[in-house]
Each structure stands twice: as structure tokens, then as C-alpha cells.
N, C-alpha and C positions, 0 to 999 in steps of 0.2 A: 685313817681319817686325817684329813688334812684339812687347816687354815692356813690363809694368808692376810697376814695383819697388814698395819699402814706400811712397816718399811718394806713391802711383797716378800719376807723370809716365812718358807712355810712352818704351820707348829704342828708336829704330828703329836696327838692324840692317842693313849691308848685308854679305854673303858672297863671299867668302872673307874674314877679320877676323882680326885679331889677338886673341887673348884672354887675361886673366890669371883662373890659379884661387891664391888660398892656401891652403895646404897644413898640418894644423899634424899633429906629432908629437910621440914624446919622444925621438928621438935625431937627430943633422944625416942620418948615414951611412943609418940602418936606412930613415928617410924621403926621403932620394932613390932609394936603391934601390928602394921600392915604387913613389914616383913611373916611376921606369926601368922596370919591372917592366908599366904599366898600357899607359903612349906606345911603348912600344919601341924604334924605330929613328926615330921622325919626330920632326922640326928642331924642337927647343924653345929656352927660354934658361929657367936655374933659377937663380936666388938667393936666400940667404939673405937672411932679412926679419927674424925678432926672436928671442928667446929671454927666457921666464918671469922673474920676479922671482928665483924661486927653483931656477929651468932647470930645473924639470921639467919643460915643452914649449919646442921651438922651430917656429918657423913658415918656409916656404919660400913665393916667389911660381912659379909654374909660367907663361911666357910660352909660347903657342901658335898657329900660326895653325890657324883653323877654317875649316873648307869651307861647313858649314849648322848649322840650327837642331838636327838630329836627331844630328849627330857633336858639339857641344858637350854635347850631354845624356847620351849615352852617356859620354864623358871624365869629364864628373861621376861619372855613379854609377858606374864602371869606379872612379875614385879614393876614391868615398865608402865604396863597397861591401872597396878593400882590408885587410886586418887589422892592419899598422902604419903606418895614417894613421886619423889621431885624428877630425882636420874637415876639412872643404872649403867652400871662400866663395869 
């Protein structure tokens, strides 16, 4: 499995992987709940990562393990696609 990120160095991949997504919102609570809302019931580790200058957003890291290439992509747009998560990176 291969990616190629912004600087084109490729990242190989191997499956089952750990992954981290960040997460950002504007509230800690309303933004793990969505997070909980997307994963369900399977084995993450979530913690707070930053909060705005002026705390209009905070951001979450979302630790996961992944099976494959086609369940990492879904978990993305399953969290990008939610209505109270801002971004995902």
C-alpha cells in the first residue's frame, strides 16, 4: 500500500495499523460525541489536543487501529461527512 503525501515521499503502509485522525470542533463534549456517534463501539484512545486562541475551536486526536486501506477512508469521510466536526486531518 502506498501513499503519497504533499512533499510526493511515498508512506508505505502495512495493515492492521494504528492510525491517528484530528478532529477539530467548537465544543470538547458535542465533538466526542460525534466522534462516538461515527466509531461506535470499537477500541479507540481520544484525547484532547489544542484549543483556539480564542476557544472558538478545539481540536481532538482520534487513535485507531485500521484493518485496510478502504476502512481508513470510510472513517474519514464517515467523520468529515458528520455535522459537528468542523475538519478532519
Amino acid at each position: 500500500m502506498e501513499i503519497i503525501n504533499d512533499s510526493q515521499k511515498k508512506l508505505e503502509l502495512e495493515y492492521p495499523c494504528s492510525w491517528c485522525y484530528k478532529l477539530i470542533g467548537h465544543e470538547k463534549e458535542v465533538l466526542q460525541k460525534a466522534i462516538h456517534d461515527v466509531i461506535l463501539e470499537r477500541e479507540h484512545t481520544l484525547n484532547h489536543s489544542n484549543k483556539s486562541k480564542k476557544g472558538k475551536y478545539v481540536s481532538m486526536n482520534l487513535d485507531i487501529i485500521i484493518q485496510n486501506e478502504e476502512e481508513r477512508n470510510f472513517i474519514y469521510e464517515a467523520l468529515k461527512a458528520h455535522q459537528n466536526i468542523k475538519m478532519v486531518l
